[in-house]
C-alpha positions as CSV (number, residue, x, y, z in Angstrom):
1,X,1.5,-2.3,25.3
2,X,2.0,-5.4,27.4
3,X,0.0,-8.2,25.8
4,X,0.5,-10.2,29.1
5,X,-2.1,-7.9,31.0
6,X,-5.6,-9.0,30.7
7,X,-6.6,-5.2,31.2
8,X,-4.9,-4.1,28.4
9,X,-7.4,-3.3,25.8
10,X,-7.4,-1.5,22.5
11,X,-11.4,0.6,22.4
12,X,-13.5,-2.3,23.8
13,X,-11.3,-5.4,22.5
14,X,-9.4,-6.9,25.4
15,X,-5.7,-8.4,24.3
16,X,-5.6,-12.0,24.6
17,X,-2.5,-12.5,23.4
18,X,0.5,-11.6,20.2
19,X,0.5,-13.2,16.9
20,X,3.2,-11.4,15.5
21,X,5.5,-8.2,15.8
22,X,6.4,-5.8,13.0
23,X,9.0,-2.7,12.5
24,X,6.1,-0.5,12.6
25,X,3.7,-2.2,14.4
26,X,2.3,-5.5,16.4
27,X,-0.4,-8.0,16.0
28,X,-2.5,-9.3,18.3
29,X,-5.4,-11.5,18.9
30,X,-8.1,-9.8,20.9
31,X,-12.1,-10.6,22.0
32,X,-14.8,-8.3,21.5
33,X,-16.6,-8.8,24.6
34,X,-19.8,-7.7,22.9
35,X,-20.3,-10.8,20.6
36,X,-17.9,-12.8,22.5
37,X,-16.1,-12.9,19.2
38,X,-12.0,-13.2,18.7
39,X,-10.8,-11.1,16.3
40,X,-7.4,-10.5,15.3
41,X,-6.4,-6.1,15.5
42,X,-3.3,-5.0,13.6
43,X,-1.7,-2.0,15.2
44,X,0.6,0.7,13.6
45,X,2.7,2.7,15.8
46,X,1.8,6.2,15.1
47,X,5.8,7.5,16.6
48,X,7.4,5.9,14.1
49,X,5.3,6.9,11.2
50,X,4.1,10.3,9.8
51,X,0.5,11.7,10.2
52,X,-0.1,11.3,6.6
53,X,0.6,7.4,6.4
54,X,-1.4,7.0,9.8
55,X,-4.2,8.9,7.7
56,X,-4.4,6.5,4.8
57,X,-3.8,3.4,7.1
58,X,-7.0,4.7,8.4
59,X,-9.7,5.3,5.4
60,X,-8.4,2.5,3.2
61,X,-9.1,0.5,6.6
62,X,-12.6,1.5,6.1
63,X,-12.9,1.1,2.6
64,X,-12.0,-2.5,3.2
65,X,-14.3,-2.9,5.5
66,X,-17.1,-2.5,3.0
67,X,-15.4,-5.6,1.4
68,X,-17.5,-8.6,1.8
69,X,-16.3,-11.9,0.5
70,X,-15.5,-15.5,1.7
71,X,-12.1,-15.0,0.2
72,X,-11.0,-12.2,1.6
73,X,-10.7,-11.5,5.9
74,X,-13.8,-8.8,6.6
75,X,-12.0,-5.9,8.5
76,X,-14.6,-4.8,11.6
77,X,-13.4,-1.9,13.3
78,X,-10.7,0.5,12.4
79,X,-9.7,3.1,15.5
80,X,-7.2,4.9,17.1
81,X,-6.0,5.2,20.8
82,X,-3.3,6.7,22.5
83,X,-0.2,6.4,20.0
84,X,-1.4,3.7,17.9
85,X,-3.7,3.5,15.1
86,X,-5.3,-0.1,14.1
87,X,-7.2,-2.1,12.7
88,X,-9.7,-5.3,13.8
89,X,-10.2,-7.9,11.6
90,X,-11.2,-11.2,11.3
91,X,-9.2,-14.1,12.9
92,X,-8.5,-16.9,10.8
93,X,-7.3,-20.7,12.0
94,X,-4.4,-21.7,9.8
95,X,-1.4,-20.9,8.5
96,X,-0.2,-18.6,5.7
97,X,0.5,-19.6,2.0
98,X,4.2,-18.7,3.0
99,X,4.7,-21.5,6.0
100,X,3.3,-23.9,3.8
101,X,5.2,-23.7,0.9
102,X,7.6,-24.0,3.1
103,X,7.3,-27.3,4.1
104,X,5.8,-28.2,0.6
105,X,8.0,-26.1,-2.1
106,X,6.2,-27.4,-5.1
107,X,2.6,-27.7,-4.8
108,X,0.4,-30.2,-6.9
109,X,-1.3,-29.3,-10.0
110,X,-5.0,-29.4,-8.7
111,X,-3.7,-27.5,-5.8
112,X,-2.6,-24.5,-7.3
113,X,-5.1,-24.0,-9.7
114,X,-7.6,-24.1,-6.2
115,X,-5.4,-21.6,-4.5
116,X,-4.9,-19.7,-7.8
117,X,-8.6,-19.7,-8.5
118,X,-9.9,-18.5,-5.0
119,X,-7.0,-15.3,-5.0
120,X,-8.7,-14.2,-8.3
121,X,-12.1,-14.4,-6.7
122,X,-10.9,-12.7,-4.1
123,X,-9.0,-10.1,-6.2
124,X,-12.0,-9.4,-8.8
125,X,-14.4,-8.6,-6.3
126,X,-12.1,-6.1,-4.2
127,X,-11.1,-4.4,-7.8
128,X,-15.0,-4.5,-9.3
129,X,-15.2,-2.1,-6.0
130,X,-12.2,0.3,-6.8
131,X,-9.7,-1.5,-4.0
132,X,-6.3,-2.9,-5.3
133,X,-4.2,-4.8,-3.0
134,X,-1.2,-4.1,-4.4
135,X,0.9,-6.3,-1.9
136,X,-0.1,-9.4,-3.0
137,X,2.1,-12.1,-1.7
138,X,2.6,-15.8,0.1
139,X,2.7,-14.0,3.6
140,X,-0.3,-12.1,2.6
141,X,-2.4,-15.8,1.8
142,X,-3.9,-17.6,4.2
143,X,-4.7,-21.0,4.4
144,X,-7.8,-21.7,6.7
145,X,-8.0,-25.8,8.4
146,X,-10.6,-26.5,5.8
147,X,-8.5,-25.2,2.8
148,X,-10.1,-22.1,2.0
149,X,-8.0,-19.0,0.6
150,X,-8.1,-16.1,2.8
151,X,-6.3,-12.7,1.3
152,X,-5.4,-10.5,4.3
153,X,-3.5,-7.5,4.7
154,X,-4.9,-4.7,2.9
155,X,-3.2,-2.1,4.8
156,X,-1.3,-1.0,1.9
157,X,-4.3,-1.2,-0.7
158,X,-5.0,1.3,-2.7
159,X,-8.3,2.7,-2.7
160,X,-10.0,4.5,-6.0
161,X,-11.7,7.1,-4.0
162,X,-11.4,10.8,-2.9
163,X,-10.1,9.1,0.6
164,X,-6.6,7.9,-0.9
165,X,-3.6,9.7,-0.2
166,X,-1.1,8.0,-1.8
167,X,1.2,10.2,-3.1
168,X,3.2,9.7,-6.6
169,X,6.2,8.3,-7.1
170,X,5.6,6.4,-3.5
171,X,7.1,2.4,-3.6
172,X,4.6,0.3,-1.9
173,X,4.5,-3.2,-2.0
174,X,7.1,-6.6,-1.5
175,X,9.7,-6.1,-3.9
176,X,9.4,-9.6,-4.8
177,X,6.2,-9.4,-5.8
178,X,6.2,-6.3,-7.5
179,X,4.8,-5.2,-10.6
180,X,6.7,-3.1,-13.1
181,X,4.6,0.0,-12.7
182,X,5.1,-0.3,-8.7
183,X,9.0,-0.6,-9.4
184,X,8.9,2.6,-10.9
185,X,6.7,4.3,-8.4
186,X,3.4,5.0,-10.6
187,X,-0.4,4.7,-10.4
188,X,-1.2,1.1,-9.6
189,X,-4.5,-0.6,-11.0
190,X,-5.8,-3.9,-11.2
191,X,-3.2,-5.2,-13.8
192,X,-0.8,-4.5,-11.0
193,X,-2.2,-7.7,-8.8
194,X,-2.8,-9.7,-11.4
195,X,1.1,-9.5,-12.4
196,X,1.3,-10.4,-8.3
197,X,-0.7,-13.2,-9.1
198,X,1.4,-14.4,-11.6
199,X,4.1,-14.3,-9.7
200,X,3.1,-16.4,-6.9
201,X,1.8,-19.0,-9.4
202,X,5.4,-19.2,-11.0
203,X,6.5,-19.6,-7.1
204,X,4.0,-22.6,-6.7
205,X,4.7,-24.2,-9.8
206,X,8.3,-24.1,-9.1
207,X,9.4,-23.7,-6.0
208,X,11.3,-20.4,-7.1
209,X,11.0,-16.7,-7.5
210,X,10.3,-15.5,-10.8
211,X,13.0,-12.6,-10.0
212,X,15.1,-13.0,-7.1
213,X,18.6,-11.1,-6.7
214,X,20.3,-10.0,-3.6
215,X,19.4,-6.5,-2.9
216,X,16.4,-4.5,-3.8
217,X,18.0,-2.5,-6.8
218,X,18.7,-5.9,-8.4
219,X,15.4,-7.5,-8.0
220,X,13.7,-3.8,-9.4
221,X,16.1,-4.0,-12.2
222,X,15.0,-8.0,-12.7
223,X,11.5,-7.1,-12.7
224,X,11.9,-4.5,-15.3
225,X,14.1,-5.7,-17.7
226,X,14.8,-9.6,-17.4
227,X,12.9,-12.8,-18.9
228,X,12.5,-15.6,-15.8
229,X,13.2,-19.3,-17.3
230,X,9.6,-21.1,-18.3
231,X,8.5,-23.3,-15.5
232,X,8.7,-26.0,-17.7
233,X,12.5,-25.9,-17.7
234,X,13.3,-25.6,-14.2
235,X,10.5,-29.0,-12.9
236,X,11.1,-31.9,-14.0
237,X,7.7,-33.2,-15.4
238,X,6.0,-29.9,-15.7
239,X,5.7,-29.3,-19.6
240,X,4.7,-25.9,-21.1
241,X,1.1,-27.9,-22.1
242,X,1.0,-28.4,-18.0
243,X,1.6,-24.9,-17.5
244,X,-0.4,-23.4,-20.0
245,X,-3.5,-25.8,-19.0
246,X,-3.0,-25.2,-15.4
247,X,-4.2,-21.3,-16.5
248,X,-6.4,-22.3,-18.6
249,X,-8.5,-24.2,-15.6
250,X,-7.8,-21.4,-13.6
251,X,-9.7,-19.0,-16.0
252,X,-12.5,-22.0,-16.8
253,X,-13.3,-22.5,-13.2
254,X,-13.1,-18.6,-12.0
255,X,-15.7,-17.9,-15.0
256,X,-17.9,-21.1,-14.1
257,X,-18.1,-20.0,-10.4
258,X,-18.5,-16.4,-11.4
259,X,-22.1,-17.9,-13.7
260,X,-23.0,-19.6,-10.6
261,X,-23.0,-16.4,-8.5
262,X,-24.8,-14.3,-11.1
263,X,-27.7,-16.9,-12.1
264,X,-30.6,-16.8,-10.2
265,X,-32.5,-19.7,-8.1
266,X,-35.2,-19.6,-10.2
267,X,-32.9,-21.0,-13.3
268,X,-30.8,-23.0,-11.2
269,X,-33.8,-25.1,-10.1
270,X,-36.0,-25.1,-12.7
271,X,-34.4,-24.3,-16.4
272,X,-36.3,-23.0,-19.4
273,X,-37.3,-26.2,-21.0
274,X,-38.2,-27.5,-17.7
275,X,-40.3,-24.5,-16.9
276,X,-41.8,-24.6,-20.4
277,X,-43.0,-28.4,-19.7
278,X,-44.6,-27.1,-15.8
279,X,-46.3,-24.5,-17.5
280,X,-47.9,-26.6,-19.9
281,X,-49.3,-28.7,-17.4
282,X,-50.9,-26.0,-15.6
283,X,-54.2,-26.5,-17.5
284,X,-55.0,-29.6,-15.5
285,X,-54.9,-27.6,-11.9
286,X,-57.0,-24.8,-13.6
287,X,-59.5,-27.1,-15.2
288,X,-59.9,-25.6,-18.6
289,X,-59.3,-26.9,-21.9
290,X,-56.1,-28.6,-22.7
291,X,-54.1,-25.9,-25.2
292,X,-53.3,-26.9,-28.5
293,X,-49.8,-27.7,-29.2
294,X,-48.4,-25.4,-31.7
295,X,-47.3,-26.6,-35.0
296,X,-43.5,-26.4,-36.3
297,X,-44.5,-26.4,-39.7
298,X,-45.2,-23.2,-41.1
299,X,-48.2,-22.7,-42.9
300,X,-48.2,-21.6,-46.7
301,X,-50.6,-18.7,-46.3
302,X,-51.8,-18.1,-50.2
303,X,-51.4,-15.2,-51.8
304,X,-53.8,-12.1,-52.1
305,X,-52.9,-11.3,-55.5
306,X,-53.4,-14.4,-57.1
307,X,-55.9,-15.2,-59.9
308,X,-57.1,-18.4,-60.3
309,X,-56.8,-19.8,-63.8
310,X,-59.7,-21.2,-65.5
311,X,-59.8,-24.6,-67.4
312,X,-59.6,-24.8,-70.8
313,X,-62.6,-24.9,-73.1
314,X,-64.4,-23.4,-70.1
315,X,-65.6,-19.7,-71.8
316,X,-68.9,-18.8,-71.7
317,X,-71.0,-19.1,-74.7
């Protein structure tokens, strides 16, 4: 495809333009001339992959699709034409999680645990639906101009359905990133990006790979079987009570903002003392009698059985 031509299109999205090239496939930035929306459409080149990869591309492109969340880019479309199979998504402004640690390798405190918190977010609600990601990485988190976390690139997700055909013993993922299970080719689950997540939070707090080596075998055999430094050993200033609180406001503030989706309006505005008092009041607008406020002392209620005792010298004559 020639990105350059302004009648290339891909279904009804016309190519606007390239946002990046891969081994098996392009990216480009597109407009649906429906909506007059852009939209960014990942392509996979069906010649140089088999029919059963282009399959699963496919249905776990839909699955995400039913995947509706401010943290995570909403896929649209997902299609195939001529030799390519692809996928339209949702174009974010910014730049990835990767370019920016980049040109800031250690991040602030109050930063991370933001970034950290939102991926979980993200994360929870995809796996709370049967989809892990399973390729969670820097390249894979983007950074939108206002700061909000945007995970992307669920082409390789898993998907806990009839739909997946992901065979066994099939490595999938950034070796990096990997977690022990996908080193050694096996069922992924949930645990599997939470160990991603880990990983990237060493990489913020340090400026390092947890496991690092310089081929894939090594890294695998890193990820398996080695202990990475603590993070408190390799930054100056960072102590293991930094660390460890850092997570521990990363758990506080993903359970806080999971309460605050699950309460409803009605206790959010008006709590349960607060309603007690407004329905208390109510006797005034229905003009009847004001109720009686209940007592909090308990009454001594006497007992049935008891036989009153008469006073002395009091027999009948």
């Amino acid at each position: 495809m020639d990105p350059a031509s302004p009648a290339r299109r891909l279904g009804r999205y016309e190519i606007t333009g390239v946002l990046g090239r891969g081994a098996m496939g392009d990216v480009y930035e597109a407009l649906d001339p429906t909506i007059q929306r852009r939209v960014a459409i990942k392509t996979l080149d069906k010649r140089l992959s088999d029919a059963t990869f282009v399959a699963r591309f496919l249905s776990e492109a839909r699955a995400v699709g039913r995947l509706a969340h401010p943290n995570i880019v909403q896929v649209y479309d997902a299609a195939e034409q001529d030799d390519l199979a692809y996928m339209v998504m949702e174009l974010v402004e910014g730049s990835s999680l990767q370019d920016h640690l980049q040109q800031h390798p250690e991040l602030p405190l109050d930063d991370v645990v933001s970034i950290t918190t939102e991926l979980l977010e993200a994360l929870g609600y995809a796996h709370a639906r049967g989809v892990v990601h399973r390729d969670v990485k820097p390249s894979n988190v983007m950074l939108t101009e206002t700061g909000t976390v945007k995970l992307t690139d669920f082409g390789v997700a898993y998907v806990d359905d009839a739909v997946n055909r992901t065979s066994a013993g099939t490595v999938i993922g950034t070796p990096t990133f990997m977690s022990p299970e996908q080193v050694r080719g096996e069922a992924v689950s949930a645990a599997s990006d939470q160990f991603a997540v880990g990983l990237l939070l060493y990489r913020m707090l340090t400026g390092r790979n947890a496991f690092a080596g310089d081929s894939l075998p090594t890294v695998a055999l890193a990820i398996l079987h080695a202990q990475p430094p603590a993070p408190s050993t390799l930054v100056e200033g960072l102590s293991p009570g930094s660390t460890m609180s850092c997570c521990a406001r990363c758990r506080k503030t993903r359970r806080g903002a999971t309460r605050a989706r699950t309460r409803s309006p009605t206790r959010c505005v008006a709590p349960r003392r607060r309603r007690a008092r407004a329905g208390s009041r109510d006797w005034r607008r229905r003009g009847g009698a004001r109720p009686r406020a209940a007592s909090s002392r308990r009454r001594r209620r006497p007992s049935r059985h008891r036989i009153p005792s008469a006073p002395p010298n009091s027999m009948p004559r």
